[in-house]
C-alpha atoms as a printed R data frame, in Angstrom:
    type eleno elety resid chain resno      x       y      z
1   ATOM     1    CA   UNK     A     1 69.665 -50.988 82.573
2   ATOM     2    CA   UNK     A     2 73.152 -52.076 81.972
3   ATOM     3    CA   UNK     A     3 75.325 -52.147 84.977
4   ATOM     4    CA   UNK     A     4 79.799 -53.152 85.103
5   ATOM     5    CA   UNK     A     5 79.836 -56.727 82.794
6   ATOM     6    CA   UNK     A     6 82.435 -58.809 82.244
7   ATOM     7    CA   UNK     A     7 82.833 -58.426 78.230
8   ATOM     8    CA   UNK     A     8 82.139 -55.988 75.431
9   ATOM     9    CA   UNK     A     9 79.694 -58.398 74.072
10  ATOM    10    CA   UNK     A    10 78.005 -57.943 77.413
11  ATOM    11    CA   UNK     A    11 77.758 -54.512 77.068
12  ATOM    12    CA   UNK     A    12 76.933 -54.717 73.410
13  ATOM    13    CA   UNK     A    13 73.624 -56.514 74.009
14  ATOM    14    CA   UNK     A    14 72.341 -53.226 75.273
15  ATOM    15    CA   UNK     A    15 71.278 -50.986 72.412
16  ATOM    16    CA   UNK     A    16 71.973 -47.945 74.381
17  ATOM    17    CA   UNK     A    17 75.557 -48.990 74.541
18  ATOM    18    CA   UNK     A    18 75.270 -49.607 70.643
19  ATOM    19    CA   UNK     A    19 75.106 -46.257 69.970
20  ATOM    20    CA   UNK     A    20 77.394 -45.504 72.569
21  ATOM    21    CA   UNK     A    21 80.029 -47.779 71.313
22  ATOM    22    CA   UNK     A    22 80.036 -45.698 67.696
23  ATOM    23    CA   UNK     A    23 81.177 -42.549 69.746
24  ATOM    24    CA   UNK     A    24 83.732 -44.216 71.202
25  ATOM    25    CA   UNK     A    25 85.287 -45.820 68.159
26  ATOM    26    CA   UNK     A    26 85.252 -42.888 66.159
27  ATOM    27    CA   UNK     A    27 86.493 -40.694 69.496
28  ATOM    28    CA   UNK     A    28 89.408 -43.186 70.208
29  ATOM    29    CA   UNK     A    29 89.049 -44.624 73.261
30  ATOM    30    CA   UNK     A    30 89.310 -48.121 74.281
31  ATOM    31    CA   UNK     A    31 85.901 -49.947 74.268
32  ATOM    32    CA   UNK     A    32 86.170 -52.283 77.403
33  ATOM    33    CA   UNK     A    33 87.852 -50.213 79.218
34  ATOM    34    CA   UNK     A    34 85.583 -47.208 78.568
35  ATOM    35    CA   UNK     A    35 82.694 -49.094 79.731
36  ATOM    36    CA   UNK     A    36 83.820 -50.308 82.272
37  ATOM    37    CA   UNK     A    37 85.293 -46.810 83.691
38  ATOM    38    CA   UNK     A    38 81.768 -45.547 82.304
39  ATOM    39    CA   UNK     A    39 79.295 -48.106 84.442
40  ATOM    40    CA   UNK     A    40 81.420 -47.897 87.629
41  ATOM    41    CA   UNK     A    41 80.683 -44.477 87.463
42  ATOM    42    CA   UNK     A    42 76.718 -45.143 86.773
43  ATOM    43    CA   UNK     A    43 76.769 -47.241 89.685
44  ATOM    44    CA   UNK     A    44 77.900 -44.811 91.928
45  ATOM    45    CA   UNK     A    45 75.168 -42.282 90.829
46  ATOM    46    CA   UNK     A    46 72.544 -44.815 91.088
47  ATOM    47    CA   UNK     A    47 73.259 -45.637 94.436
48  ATOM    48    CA   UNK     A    48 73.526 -41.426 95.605
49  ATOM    49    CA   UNK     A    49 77.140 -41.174 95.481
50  ATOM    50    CA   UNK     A    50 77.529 -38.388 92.826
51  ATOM    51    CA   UNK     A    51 80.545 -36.773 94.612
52  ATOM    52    CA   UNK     A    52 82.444 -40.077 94.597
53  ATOM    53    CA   UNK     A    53 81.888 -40.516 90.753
54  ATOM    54    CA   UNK     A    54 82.966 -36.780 90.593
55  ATOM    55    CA   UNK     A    55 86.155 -37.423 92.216
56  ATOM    56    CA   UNK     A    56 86.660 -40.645 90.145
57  ATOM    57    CA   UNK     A    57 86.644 -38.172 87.524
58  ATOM    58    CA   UNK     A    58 90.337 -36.742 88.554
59  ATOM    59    CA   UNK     A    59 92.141 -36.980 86.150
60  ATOM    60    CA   UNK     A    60 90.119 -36.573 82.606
61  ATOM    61    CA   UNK     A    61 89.567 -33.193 81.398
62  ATOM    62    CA   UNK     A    62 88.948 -31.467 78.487
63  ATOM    63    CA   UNK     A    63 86.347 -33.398 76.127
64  ATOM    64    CA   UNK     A    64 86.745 -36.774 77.940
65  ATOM    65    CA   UNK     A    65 85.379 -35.566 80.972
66  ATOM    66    CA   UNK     A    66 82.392 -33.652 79.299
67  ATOM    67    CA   UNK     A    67 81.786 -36.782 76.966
68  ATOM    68    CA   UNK     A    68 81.739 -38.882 80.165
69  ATOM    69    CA   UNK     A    69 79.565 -36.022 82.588
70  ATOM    70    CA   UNK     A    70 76.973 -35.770 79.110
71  ATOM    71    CA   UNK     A    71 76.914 -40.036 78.413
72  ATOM    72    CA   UNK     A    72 75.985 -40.304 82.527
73  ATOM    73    CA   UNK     A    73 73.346 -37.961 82.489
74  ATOM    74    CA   UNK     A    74 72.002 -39.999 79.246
75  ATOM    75    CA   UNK     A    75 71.991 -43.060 80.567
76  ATOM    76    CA   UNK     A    76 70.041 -41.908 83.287
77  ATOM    77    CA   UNK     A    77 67.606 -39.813 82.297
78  ATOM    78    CA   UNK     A    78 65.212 -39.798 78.894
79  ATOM    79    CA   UNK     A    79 66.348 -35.764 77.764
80  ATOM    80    CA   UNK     A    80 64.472 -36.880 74.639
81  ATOM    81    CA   UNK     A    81 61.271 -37.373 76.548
82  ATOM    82    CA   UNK     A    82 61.818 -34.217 78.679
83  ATOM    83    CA   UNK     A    83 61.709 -32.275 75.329
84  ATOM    84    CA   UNK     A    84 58.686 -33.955 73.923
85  ATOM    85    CA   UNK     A    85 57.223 -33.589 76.887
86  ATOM    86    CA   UNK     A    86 55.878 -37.013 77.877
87  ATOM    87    CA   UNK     A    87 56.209 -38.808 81.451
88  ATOM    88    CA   UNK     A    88 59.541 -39.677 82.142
89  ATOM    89    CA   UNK     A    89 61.761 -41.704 84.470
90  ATOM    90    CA   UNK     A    90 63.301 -39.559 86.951
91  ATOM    91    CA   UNK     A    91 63.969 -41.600 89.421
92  ATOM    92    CA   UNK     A    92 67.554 -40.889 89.618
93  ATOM    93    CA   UNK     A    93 66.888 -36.504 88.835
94  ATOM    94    CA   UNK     A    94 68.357 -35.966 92.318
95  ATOM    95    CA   UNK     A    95 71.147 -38.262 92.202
96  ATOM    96    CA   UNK     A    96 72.231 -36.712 89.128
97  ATOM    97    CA   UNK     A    97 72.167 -33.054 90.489
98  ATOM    98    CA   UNK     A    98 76.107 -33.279 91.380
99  ATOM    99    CA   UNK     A    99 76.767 -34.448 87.605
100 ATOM   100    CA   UNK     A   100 74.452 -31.822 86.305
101 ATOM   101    CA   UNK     A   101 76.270 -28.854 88.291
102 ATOM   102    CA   UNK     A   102 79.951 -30.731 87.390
103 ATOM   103    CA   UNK     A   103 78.706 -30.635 83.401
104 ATOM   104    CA   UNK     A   104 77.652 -27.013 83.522
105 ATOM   105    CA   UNK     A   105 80.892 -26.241 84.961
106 ATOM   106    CA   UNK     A   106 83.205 -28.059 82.061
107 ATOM   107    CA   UNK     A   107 81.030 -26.852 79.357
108 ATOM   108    CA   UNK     A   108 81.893 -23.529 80.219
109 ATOM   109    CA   UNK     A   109 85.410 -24.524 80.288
110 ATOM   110    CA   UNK     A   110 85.169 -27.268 77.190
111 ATOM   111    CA   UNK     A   111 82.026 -26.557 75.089
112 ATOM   112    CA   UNK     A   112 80.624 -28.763 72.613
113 ATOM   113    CA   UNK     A   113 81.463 -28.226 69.256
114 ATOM   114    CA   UNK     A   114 80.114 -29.867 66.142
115 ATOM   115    CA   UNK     A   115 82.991 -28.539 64.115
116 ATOM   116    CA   UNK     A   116 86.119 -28.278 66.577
117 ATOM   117    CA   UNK     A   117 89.345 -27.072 65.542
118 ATOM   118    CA   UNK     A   118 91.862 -30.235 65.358
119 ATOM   119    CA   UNK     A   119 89.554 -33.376 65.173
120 ATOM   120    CA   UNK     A   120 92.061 -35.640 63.258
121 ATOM   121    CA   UNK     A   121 94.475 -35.136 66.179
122 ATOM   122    CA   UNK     A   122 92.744 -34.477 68.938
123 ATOM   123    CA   UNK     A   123 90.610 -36.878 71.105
124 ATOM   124    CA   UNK     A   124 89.217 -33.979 73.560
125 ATOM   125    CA   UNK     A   125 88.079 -32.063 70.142
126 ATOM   126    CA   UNK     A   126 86.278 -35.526 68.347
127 ATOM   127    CA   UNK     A   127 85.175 -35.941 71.972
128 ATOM   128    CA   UNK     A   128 83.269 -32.149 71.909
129 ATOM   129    CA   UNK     A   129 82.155 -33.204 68.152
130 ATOM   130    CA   UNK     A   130 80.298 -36.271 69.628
131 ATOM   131    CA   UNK     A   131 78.783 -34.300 72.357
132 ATOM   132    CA   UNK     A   132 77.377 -31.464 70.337
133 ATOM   133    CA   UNK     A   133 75.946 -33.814 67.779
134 ATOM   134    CA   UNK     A   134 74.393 -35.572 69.940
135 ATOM   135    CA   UNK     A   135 72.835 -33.085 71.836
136 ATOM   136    CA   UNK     A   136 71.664 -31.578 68.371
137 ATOM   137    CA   UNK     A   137 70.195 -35.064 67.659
138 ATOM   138    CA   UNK     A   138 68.179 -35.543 70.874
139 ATOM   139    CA   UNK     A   139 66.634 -31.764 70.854
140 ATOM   140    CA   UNK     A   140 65.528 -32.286 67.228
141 ATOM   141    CA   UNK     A   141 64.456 -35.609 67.664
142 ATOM   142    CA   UNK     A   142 62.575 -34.395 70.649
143 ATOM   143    CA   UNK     A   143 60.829 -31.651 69.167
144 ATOM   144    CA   UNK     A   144 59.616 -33.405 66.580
145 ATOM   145    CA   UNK     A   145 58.515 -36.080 68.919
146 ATOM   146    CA   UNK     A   146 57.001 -33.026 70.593
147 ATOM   147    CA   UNK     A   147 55.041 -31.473 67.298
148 ATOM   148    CA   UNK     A   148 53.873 -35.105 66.400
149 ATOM   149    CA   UNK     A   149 51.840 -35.589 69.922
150 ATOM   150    CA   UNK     A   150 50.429 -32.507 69.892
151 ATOM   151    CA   UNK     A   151 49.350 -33.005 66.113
152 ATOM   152    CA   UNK     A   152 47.918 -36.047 67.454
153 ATOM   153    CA   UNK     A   153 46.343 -34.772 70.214
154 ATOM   154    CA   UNK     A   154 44.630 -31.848 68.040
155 ATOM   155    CA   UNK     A   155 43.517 -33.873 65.501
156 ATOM   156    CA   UNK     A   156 41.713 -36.108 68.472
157 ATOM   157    CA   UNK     A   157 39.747 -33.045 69.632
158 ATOM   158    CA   UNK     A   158 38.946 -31.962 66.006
159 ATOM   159    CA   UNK     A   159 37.288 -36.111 65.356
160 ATOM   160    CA   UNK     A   160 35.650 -35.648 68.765
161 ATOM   161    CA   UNK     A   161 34.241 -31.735 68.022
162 ATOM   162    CA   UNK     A   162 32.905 -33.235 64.456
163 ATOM   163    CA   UNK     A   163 31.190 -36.635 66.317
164 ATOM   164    CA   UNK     A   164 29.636 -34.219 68.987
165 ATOM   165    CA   UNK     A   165 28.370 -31.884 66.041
166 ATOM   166    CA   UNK     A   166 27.237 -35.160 63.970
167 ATOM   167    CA   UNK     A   167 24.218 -35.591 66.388
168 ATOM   168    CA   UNK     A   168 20.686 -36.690 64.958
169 ATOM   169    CA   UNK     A   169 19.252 -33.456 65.437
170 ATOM   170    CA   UNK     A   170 21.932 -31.787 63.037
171 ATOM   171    CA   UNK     A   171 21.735 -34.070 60.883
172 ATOM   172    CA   UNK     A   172 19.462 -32.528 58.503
173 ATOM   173    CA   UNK     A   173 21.089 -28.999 58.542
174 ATOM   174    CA   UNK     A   174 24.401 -29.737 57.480
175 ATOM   175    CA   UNK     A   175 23.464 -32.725 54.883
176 ATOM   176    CA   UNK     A   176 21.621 -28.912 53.027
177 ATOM   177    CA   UNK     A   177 24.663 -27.420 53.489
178 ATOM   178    CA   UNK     A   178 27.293 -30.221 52.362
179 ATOM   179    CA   UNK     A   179 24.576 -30.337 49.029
180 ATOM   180    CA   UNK     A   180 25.367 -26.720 48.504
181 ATOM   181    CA   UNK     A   181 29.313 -26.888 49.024
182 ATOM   182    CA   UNK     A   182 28.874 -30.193 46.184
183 ATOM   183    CA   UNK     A   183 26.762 -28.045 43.867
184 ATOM   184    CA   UNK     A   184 29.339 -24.976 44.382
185 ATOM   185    CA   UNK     A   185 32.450 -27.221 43.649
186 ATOM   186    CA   UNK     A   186 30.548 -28.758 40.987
187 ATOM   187    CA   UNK     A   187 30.180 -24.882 39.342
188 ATOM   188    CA   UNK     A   188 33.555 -24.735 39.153
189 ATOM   189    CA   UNK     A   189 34.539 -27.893 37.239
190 ATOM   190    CA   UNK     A   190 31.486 -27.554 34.604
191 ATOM   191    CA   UNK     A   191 31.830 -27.736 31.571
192 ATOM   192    CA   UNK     A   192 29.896 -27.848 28.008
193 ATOM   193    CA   UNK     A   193 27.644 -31.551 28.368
194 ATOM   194    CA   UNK     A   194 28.362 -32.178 25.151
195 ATOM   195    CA   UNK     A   195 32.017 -33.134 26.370
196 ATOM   196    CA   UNK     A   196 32.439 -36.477 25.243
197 ATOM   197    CA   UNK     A   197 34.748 -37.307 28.465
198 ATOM   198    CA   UNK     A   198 31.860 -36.207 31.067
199 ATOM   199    CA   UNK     A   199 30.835 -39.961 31.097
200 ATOM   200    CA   UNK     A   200 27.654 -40.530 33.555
201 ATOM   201    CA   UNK     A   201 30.373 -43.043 35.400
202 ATOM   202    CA   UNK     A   202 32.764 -40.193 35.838
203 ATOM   203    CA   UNK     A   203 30.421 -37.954 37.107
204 ATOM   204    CA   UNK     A   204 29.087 -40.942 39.867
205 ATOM   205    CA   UNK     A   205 32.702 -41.227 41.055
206 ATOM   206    CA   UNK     A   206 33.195 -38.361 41.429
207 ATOM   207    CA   UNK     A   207 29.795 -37.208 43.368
208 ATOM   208    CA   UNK     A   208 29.603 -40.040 45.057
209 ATOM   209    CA   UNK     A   209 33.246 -39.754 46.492
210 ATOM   210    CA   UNK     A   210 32.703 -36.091 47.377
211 ATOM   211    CA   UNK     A   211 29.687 -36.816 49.386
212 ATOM   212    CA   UNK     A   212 31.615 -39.398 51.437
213 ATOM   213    CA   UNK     A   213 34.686 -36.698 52.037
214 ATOM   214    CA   UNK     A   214 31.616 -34.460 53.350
215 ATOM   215    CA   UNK     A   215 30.724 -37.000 55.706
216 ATOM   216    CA   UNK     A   216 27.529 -38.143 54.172
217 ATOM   217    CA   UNK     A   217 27.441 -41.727 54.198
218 ATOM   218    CA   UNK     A   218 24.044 -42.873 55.643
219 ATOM   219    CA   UNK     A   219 22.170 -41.133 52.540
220 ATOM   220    CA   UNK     A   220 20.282 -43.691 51.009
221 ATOM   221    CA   UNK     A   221 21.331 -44.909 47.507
222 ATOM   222    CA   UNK     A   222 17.935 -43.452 46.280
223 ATOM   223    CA   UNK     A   223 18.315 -40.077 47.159
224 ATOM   224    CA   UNK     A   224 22.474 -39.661 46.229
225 ATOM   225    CA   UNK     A   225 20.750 -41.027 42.609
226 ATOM   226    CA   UNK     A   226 18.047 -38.332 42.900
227 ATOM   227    CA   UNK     A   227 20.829 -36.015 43.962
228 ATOM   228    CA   UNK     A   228 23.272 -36.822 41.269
229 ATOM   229    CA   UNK     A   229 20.598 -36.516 38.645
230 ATOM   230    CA   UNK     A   230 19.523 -32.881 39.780
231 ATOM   231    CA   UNK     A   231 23.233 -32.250 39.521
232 ATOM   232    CA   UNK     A   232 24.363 -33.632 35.986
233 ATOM   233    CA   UNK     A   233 21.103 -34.027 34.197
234 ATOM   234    CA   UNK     A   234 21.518 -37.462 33.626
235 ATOM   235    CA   UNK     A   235 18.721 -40.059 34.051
236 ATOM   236    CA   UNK     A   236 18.129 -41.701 37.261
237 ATOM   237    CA   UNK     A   237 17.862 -44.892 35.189
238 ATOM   238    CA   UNK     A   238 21.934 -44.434 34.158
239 ATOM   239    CA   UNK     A   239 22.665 -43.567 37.491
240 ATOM   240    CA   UNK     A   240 21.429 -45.532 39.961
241 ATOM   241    CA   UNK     A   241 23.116 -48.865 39.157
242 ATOM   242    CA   UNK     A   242 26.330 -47.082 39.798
243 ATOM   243    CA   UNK     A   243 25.859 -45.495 42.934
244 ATOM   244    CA   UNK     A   244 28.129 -47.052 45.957
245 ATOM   245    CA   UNK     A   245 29.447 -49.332 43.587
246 ATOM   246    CA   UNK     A   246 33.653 -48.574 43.843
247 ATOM   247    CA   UNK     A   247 34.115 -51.107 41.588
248 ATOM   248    CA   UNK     A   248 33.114 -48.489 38.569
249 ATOM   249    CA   UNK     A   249 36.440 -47.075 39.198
250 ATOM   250    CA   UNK     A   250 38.043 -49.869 36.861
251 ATOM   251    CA   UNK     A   251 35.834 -49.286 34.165
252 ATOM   252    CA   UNK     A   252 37.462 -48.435 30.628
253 ATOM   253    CA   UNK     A   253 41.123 -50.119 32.152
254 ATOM   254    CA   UNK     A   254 40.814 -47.887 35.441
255 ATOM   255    CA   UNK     A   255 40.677 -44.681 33.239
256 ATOM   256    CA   UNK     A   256 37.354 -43.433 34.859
257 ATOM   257    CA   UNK     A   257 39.031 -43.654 38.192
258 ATOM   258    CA   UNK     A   258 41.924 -42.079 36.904
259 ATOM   259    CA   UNK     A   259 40.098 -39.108 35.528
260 ATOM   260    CA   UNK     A   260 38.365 -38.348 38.232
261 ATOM   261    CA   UNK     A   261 41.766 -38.445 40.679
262 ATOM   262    CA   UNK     A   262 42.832 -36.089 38.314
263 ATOM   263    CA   UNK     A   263 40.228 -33.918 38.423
264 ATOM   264    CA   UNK     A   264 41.179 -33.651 42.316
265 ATOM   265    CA   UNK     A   265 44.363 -33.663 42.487
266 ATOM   266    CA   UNK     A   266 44.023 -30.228 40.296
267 ATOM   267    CA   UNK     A   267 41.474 -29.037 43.014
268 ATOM   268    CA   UNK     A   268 43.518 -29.547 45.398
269 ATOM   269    CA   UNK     A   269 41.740 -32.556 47.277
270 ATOM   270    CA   UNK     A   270 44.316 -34.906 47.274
271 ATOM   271    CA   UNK     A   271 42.913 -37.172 49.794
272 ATOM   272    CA   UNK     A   272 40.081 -37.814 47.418
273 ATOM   273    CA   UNK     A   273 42.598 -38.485 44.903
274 ATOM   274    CA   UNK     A   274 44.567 -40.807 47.053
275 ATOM   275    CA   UNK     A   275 41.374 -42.539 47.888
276 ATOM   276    CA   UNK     A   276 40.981 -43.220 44.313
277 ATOM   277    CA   UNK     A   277 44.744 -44.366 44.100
278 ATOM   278    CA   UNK     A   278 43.819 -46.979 47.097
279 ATOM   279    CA   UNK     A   279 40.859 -48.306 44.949
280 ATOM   280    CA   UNK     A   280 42.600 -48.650 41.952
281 ATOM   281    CA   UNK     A   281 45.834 -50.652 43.843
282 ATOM   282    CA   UNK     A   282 43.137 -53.053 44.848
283 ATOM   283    CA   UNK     A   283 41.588 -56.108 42.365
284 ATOM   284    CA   UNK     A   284 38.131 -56.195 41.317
285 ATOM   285    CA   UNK     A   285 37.861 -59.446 42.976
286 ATOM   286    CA   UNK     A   286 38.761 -57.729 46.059
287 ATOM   287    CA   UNK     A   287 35.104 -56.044 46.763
């Protein structure tokens, strides 16, 4: 963590001050200078002298002070990770209660305000702008950070609920029931075989791909033929040789595997669809 340096290309090597340092331009104050006022303050929180950096304070008011009081408690504290609700550093929470209680106290006075009366010609006012969008930024950022772990986190249990329900001795029971959800979705799709664009390939592509979104991929080749067969009517003979083969996909200049992502994407199963799109970004040579 940064601490009082000797140059602004000291304090520039820190990204923190990076972002930082575009506040301060755009508020008006003097780089250098506000760093080093800024760290000196730091300092004297880090080591438990909050009411020292409080009275080193005397003197700026109005958005300069709550720019300052906000930028301490950032520097020493992750409010981002707070939100999202991951382990933090708090190391310095109780050295930072003085500059909590002094912030509460000039927000009430100076508030933050993303669109402040007189920011062209007043610092205190693009001082309040920089505070309230940054504040914005971190609780945003933060809940998002927030919805993305616990996303995570669900999706986890839901992988480790399916593995669990996977065992052998289910096996059989839901490979008859993911044969019935293929033969229902297959219903709906039907139409007339005389349809010259119901290739046999089209229909293996598509069968075959369904089946592995089910989660049936230890069938053996002979039986998804068998099963394929009982579906479209086709002979095992024109099925067979296609069956696990992803390199069918290309056949007719990739517009089997094109048909048949377009046949999902209307269903709504895109991420069949997008596994055909990954297949067909590939080369032949590839497999």
């Amino acid at each position: 963590m940064t601490t009082s340096a000797a140059t602004l290309d000291d304090y520039l090597s820190d990204p923190h001050n990076q972002a930082i340092y575009q506040d301060i331009e755009e508020i008006g104050f003097k780089p250098l200078e506000f760093f080093n006022f800024f760290y000196r303050l730091v300092d004297l929180v880090k080591e438990g002298k909050g009411t020292q950096a409080i009275q080193e304070l005397e003197g700026c008011e109005g958005g300069i002070r709550l720019y300052l009081l906000f930028s301490i408690r950032e520097r020493l504290r992750d409010s981002m990770g707070k939100i999202a609700g991951w382990t933090v550093d708090d190391s310095y929470e109780a050295s930072l209660f003085l500059i909590h209680k002094e912030y509460d106290e000039t927000v009430k006075i100076c508030p933050p305000d993303i669109f402040p009366p007189d920011p062209d010609n007043s610092i205190h006012d693009r001082a309040r702008r920089a505070v309230a969008i940054n504040s914005m930024t971190r609780e945003v950022i933060g809940i998002r950070l927030k919805q993305i772990i616990e996303e995570s986190r669900a999706r986890a249990e839901r992988d480790e609920a399916i593995e669990l329900r996977a065992r052998q001795d289910e096996r059989e029971r839901l490979e008859k029931a993911q044969s019935g959800l293929v033969a229902d979705i297959l219903k709906t799709v039907k139409q007339p075989r005389q349809n010259p664009e119901f290739t046999t390939n089209r229909q293996v592509i598509a069968v075959g791909l369904m089946l592995k979104a089910l989660g049936a991929t230890s069938i053996k080749k002979t039986t998804q033929a068998n099963f394929i067969e009982f579906l479209t009517g086709k002979t095992n003979k024109e099925i067979y040789s296609r069956v696990g083969d992803e390199t069918t996909v290309y056949n007719r200049n990739n517009s089997d595997g094109e048909y048949v992502r377009d046949w999902f994407i209307q269903l709504g199963l895109t991420d069949i669809a997008k596994e055909i799109d990954d297949l067909l970004s590939k080369k032949p040579e590839q497999f």
